[in-house]
DOKE-364187 format. One line per 4 residues: their letters; for each residue y, z, x of N, C-alpha, C, O. Coordinates in nm, 2 decimals. Layout:
<recs>
A	Y:Z:X:Y:Z:X:Y:Z:X:Y:Z:X ~ ...
</recs>
This chain:
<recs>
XXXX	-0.06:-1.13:-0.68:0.03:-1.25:-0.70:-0.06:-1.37:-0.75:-0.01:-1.44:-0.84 ~ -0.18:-1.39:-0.69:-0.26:-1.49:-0.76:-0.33:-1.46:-0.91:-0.41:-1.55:-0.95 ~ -0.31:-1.37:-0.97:-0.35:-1.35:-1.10:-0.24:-1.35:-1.15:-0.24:-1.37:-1.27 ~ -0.11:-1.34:-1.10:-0.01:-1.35:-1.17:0.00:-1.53:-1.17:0.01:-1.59:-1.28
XXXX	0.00:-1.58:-1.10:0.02:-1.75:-1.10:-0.10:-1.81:-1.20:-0.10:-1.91:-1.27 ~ -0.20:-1.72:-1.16:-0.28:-1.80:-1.25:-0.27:-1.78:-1.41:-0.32:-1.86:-1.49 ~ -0.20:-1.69:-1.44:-0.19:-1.65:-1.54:-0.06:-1.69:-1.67:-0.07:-1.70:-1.79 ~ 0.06:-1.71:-1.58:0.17:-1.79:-1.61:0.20:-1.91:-1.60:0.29:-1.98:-1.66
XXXX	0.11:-1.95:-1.50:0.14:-2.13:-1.47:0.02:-2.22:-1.52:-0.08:-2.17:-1.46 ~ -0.01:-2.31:-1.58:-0.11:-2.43:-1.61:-0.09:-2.48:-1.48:0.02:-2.52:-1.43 ~ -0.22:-2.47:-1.41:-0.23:-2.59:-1.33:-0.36:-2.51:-1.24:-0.42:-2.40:-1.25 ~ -0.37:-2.62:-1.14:-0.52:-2.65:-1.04:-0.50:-2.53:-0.96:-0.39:-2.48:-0.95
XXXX	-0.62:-2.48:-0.90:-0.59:-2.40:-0.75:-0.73:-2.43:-0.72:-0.83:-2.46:-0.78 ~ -0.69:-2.41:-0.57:-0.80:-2.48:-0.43:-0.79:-2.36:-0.35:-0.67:-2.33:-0.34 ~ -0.88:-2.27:-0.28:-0.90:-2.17:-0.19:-0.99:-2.26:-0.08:-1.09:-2.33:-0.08 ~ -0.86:-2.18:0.04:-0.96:-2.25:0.16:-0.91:-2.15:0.31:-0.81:-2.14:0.38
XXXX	-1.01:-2.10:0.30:-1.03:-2.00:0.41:-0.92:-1.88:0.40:-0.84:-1.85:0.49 ~ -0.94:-1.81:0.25:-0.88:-1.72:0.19:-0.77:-1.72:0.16:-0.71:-1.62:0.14 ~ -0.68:-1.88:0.16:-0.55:-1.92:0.15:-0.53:-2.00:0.01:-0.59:-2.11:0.02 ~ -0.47:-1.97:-0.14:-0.47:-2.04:-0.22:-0.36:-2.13:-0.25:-0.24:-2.09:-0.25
XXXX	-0.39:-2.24:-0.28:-0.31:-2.33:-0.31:-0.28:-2.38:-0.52:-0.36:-2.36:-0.61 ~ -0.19:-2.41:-0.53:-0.16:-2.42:-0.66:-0.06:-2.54:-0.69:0.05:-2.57:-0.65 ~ -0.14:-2.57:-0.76:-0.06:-2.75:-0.83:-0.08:-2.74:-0.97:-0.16:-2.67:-1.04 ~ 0.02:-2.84:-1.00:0.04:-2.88:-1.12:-0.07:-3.00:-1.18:-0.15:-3.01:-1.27
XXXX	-0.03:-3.08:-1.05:-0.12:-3.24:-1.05:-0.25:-3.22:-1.02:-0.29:-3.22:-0.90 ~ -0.33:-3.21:-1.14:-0.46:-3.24:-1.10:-0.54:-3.28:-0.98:-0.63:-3.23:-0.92 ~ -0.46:-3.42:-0.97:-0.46:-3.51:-0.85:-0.46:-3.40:-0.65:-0.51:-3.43:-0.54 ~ -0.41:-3.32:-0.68:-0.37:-3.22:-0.62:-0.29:-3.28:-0.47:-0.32:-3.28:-0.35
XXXX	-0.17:-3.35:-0.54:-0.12:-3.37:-0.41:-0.04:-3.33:-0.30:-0.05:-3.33:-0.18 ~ 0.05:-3.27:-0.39:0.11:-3.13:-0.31:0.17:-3.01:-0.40:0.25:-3.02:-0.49 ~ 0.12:-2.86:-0.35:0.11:-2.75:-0.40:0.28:-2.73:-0.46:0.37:-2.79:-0.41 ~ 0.28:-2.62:-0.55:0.45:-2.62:-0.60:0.42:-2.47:-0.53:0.53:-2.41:-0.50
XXXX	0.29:-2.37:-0.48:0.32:-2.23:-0.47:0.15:-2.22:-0.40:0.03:-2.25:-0.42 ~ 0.21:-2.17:-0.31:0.07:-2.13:-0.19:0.05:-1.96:-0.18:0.15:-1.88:-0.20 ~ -0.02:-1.93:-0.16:-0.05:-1.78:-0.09:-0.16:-1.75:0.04:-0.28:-1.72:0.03 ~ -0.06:-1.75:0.16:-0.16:-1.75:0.27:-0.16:-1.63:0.31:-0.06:-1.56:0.32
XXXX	-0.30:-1.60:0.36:-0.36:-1.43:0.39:-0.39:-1.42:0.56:-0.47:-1.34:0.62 ~ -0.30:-1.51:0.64:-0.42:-1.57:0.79:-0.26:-1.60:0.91:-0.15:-1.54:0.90 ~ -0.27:-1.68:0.98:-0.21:-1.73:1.06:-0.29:-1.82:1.14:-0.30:-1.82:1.26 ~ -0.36:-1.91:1.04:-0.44:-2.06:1.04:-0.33:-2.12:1.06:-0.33:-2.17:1.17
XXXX	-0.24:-2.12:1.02:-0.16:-2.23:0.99:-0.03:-2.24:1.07:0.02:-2.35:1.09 ~ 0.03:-2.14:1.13:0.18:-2.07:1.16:0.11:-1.92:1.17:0.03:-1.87:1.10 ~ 0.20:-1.85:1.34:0.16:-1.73:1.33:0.33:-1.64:1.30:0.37:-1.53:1.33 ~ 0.40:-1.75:1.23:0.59:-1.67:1.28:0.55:-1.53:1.20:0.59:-1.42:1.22
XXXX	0.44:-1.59:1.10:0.47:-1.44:1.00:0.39:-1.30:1.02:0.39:-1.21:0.94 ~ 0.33:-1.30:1.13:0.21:-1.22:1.19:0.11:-1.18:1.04:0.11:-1.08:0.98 ~ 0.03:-1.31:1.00:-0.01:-1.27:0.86:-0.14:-1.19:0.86:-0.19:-1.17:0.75 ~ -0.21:-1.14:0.98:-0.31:-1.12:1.04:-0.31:-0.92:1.04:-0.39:-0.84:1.07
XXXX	-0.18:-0.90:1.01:-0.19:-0.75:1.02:-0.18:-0.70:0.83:-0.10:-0.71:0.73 ~ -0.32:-0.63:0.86:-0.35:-0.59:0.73:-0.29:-0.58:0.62:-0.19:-0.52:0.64 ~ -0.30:-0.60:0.52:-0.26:-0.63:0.34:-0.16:-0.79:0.32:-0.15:-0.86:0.23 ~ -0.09:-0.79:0.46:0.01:-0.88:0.45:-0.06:-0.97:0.41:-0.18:-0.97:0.41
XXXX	0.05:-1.10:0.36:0.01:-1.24:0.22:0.16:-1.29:0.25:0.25:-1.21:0.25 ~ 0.18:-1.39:0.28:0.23:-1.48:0.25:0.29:-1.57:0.10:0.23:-1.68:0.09 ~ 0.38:-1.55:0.00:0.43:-1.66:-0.10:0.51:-1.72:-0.02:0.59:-1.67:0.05 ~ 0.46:-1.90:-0.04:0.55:-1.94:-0.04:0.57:-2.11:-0.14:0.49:-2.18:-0.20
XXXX	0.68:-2.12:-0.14:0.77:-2.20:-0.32:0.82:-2.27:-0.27:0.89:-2.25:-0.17 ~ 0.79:-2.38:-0.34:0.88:-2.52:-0.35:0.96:-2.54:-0.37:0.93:-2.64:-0.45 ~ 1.08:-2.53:-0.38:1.20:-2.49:-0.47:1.29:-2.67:-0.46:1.28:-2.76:-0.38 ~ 1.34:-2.64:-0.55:1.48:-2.73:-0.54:1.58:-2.77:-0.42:1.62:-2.66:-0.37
XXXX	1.64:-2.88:-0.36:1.73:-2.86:-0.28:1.82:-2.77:-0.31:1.84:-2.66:-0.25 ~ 1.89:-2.81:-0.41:1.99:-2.76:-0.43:2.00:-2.56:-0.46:2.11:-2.49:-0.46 ~ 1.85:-2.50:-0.49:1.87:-2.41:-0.46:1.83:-2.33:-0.36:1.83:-2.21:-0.34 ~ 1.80:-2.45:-0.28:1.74:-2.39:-0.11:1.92:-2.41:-0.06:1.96:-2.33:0.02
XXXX	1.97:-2.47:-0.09:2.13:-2.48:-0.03:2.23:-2.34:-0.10:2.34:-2.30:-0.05 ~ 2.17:-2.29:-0.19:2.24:-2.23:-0.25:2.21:-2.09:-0.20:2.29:-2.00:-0.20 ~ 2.11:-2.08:-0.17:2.04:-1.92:-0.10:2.07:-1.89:0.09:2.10:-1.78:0.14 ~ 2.05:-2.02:0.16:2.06:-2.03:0.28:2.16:-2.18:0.32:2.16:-2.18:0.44
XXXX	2.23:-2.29:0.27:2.25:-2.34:0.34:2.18:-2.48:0.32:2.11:-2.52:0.24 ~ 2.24:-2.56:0.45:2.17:-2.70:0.48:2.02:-2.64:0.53:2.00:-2.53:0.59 ~ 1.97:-2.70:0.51:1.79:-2.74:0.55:1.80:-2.73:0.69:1.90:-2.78:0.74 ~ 1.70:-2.67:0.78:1.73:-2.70:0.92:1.62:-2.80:0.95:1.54:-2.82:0.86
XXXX	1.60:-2.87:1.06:1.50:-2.97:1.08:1.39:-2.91:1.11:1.36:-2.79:1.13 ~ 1.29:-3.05:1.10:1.14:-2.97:1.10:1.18:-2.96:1.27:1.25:-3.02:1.34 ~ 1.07:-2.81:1.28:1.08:-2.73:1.39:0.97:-2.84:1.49:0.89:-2.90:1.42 ~ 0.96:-2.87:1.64:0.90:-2.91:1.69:0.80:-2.86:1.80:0.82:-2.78:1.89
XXXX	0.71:-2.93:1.77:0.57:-2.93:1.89:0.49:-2.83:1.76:0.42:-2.75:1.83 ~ 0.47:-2.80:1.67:0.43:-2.67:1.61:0.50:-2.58:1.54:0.46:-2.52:1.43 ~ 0.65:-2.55:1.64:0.74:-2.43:1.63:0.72:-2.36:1.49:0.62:-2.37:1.42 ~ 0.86:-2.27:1.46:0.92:-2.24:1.37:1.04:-2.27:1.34:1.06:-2.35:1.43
XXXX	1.17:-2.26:1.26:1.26:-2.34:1.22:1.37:-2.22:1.31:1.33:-2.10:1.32 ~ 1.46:-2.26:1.36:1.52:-2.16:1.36:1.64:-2.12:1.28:1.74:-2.18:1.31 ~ 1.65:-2.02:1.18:1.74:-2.00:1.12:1.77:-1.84:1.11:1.84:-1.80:1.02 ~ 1.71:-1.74:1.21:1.78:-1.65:1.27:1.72:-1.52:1.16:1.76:-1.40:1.16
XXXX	1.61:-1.58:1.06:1.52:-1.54:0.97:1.44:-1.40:1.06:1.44:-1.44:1.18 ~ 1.37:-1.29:1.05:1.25:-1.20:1.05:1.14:-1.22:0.98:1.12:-1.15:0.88 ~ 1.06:-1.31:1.01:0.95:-1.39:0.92:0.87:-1.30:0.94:0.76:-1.33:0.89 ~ 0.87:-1.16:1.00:0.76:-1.12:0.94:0.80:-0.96:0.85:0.74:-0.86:0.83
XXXX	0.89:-1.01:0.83:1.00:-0.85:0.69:0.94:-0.89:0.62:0.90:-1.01:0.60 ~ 0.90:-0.77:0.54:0.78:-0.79:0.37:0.94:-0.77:0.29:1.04:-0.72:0.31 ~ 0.89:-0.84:0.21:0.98:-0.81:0.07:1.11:-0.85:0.05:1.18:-0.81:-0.03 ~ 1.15:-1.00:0.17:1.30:-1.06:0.17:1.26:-1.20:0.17:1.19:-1.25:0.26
XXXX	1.31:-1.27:0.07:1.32:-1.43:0.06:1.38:-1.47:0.15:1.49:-1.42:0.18 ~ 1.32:-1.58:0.21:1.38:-1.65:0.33:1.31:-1.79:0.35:1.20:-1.82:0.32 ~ 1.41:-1.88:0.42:1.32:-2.02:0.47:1.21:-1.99:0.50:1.18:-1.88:0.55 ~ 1.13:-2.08:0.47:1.03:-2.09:0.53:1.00:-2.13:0.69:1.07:-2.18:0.78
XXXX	0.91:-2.09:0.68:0.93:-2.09:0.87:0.88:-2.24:0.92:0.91:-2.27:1.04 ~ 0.83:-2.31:0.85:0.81:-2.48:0.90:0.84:-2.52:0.79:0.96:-2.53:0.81 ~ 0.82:-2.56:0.66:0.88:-2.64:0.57:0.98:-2.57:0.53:0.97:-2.54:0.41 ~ 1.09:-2.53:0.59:1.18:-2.48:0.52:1.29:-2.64:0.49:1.37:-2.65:0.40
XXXX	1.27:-2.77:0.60:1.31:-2.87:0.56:1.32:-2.94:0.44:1.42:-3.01:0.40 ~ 1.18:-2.90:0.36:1.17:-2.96:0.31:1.18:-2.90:0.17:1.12:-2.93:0.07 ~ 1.30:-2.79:0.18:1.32:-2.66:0.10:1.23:-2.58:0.04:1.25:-2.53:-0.07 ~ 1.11:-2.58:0.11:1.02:-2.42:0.07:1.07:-2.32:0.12:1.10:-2.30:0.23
XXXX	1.08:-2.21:0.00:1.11:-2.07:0.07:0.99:-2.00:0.11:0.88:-2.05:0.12 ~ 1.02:-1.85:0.15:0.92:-1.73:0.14:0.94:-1.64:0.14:1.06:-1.61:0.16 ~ 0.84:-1.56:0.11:0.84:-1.40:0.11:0.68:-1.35:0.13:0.58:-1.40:0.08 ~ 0.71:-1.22:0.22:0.57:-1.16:0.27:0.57:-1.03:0.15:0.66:-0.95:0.14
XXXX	0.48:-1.05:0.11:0.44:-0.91:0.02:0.54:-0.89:-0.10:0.55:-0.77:-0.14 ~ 0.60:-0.95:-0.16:0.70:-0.95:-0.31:0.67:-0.87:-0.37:0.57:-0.88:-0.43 ~ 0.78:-0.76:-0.37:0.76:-0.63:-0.44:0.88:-0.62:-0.52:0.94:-0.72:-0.56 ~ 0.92:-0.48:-0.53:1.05:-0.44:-0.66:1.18:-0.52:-0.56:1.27:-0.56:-0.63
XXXX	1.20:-0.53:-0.47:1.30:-0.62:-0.41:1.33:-0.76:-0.49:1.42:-0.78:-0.57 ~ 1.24:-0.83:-0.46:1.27:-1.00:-0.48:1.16:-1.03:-0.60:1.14:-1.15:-0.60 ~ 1.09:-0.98:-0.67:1.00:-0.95:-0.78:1.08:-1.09:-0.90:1.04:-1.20:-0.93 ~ 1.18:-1.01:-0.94:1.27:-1.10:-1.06:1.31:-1.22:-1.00:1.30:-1.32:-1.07
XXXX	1.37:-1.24:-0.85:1.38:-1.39:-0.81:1.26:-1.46:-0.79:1.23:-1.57:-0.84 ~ 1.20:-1.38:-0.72:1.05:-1.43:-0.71:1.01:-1.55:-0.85:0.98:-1.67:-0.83 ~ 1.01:-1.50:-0.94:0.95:-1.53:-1.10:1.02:-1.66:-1.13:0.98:-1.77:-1.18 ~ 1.17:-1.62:-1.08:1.20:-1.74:-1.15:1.23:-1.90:-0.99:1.25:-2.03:-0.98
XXXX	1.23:-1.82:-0.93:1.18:-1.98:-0.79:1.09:-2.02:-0.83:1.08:-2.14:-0.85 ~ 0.93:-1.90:-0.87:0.81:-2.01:-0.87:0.84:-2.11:-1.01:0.80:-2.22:-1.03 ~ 0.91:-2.04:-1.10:0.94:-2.08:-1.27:1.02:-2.26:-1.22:0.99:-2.37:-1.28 ~ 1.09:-2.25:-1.12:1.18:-2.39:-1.07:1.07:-2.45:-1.05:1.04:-2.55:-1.12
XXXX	0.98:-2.38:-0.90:0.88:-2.49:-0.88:0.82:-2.57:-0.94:0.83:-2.69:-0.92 ~ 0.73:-2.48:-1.07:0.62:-2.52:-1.13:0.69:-2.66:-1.19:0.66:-2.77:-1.16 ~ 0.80:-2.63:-1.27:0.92:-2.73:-1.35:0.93:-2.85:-1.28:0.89:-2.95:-1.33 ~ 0.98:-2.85:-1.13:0.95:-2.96:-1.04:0.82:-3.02:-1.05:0.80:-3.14:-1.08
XXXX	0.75:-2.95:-1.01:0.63:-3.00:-1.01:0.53:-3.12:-1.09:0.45:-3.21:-1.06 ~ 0.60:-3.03:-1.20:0.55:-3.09:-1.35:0.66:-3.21:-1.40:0.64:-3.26:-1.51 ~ 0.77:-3.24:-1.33:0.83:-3.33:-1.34:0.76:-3.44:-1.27:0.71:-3.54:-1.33 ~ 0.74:-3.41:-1.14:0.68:-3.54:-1.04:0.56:-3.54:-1.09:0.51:-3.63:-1.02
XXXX	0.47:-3.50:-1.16:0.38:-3.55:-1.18:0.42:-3.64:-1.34:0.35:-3.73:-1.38 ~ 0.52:-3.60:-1.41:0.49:-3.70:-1.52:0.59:-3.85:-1.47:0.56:-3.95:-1.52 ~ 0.68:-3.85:-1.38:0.72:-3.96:-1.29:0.61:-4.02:-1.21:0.62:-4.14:-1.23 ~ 0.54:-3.99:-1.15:0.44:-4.06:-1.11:0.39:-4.14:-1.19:0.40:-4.26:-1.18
XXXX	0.31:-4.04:-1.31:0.22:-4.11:-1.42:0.28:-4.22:-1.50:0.21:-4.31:-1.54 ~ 0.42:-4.23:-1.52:0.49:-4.32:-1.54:0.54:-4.45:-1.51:0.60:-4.52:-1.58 ~ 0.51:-4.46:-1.35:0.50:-4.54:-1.27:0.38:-4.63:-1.24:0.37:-4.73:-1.16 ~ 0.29:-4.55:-1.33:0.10:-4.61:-1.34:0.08:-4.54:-1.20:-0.04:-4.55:-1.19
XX	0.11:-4.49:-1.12:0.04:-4.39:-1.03:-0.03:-4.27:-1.09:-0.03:-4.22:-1.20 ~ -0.10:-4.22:-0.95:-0.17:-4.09:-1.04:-0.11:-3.94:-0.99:-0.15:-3.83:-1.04
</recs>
């Protein structure tokens, strides 16, 4: 999946403790598409048992409303979101398990299942992405 991002999308990537991040904005302020290999971060998705990887996309409200619904709140003390998700099923698009507020999806291991959605969420992301960074720059921000 990370040769596939790097391959289709123009933009930055940052590796940090075998988890890669991907932006548009140089600036690197926030990623449009991550791929975490760990449970550094969140363990909802048990990412620590062999081969499993983590995608997860920035998507649009409106197509986080369109797949699942209203946004649930961020989850607290740590938690995870509850939205009644199996965050650790390979191969099914779903909230994300803490930013799903902020309409990121996921999926553990994207195969011939969610492959063609897959392509075109990160395709919304990157688009977003690459919107707010020429909004910014237009604002004389960076």
């Amino acid at each position: 999946m990370a040769v596939f991002l790097r391959g289709v999308y123009e933009s930055e990537e940052s590796n940090l403790h075998g988890d890669s991040y991907f932006f548009y904005d140089p600036e690197r302020k926030f990623p449009f598409a991550t791929l975490l290999t760990s449970n550094a971060h969140d363990q909802a998705s048990d990412l620590d048992r062999p081969g499993v990887f983590r995608l997860n996309i920035g998507v649009g409200s409106d197509t986080y409303h369109s797949m699942f619904g209203q946004q649930p709140p961020f989850p607290r003390d740590g938690g995870i979101v509850n939205t009644g998700h199996d965050f650790t099923a390979l191969d099914q698009i779903m909230p994300h398990p803490v930013y799903a507020a902020m309409s990121w999806v996921c999926v553990l291991n994207p195969g011939e299942a969610t492959l063609e959605a897959v392509k075109r969420l990160l395709a919304e992301a990157y688009e977003l992405d690459v919107k707010k960074h020429a909004e910014r720059k237009a604002r004389g921000g960076s």
